[in-house]
C-alpha positions, 0 to 999 in steps of 0.5 A, spaced: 500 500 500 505 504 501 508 503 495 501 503 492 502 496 488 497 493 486 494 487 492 497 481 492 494 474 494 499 471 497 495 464 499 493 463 492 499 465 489 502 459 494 495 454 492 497 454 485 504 454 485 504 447 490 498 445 485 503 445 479 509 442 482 503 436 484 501 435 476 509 436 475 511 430 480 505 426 478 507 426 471 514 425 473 511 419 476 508 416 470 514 418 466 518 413 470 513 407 470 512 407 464 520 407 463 521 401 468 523 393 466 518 389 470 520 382 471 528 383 474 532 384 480 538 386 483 544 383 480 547 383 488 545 382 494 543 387 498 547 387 503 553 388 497 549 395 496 550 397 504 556 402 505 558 409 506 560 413 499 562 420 498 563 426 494 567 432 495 561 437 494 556 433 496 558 430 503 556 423 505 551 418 502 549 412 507 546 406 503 543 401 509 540 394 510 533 393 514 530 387 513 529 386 505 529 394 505 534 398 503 535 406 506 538 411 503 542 417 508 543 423 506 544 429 512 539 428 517 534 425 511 534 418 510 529 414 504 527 407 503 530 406 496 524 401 492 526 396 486 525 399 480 529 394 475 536 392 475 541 396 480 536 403 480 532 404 485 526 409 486 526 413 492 521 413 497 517 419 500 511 418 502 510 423 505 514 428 501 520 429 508 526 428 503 528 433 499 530 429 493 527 424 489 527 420 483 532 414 481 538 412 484 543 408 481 548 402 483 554 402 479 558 396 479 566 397 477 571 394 473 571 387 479 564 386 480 562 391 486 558 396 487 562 402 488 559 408 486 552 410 487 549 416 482 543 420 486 539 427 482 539 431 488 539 438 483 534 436 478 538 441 472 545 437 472 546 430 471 546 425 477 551 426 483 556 421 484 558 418 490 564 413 491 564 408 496 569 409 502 
């Protein structure tokens, strides 16, 4: 008013900025769906994913074990990884907590382990690397 700029709805503003980036994540869902190989599995046990890996910029990823689950551990945030064909696994938020999303993936090295794990933690750049330590 002091300005005398015109009003602005701020709640609306926010509803309809949360609305789009519900359909963009939706179509992102699907997107992926339609991409996964049904009928595989992973190429190790899940035991061999488990470890801690590292990136310079990024600090430490923590790849766990809880049963027949695998959890990803990021900082304070941690998410179950879901299968989703071969050595990629989806991460899993449902209740939107974790500020990083989509597929993670296993890379074997040249003697058969896994030794690097790709996360998309900036959605404009190619996934971050991290190498197991």
């Amino acid at each position: 008013r002091l300005l005398g700029a015109p009003a602005v709805d701020w709640v609306a503003r926010q509803k309809k900025e949360e609305a789009e980036a519900a359909a963009r994540s939706a179509r992102a869902q699907e997107a992926r769906k339609a991409d996964r190989k049904t009928g595989t599995s992973p190429s190790h046990p899940l035991q061999d994913y488990a470890g801690r890996y590292e990136h310079p910029g990024y600090g430490t990823a923590v790849v766990t074990v809880d049963g027949s689950d695998l959890f990803l551990s990021i900082d304070s945030h941690r998410a179950k990884l879901n299968h989703y064909h071969y050595d990629v696994w989806e991460i899993g938020d449902n209740d939107n907590v974790v500020p990083f999303s989509g597929l993670v993936r296993m890379l074997t090295g040249k003697k058969g382990t896994v030794d690097q794990i790709a996360i998309p933690l900036e959605p404009s750049v190619s996934d971050i690397v991290f190498t197991r330590k």
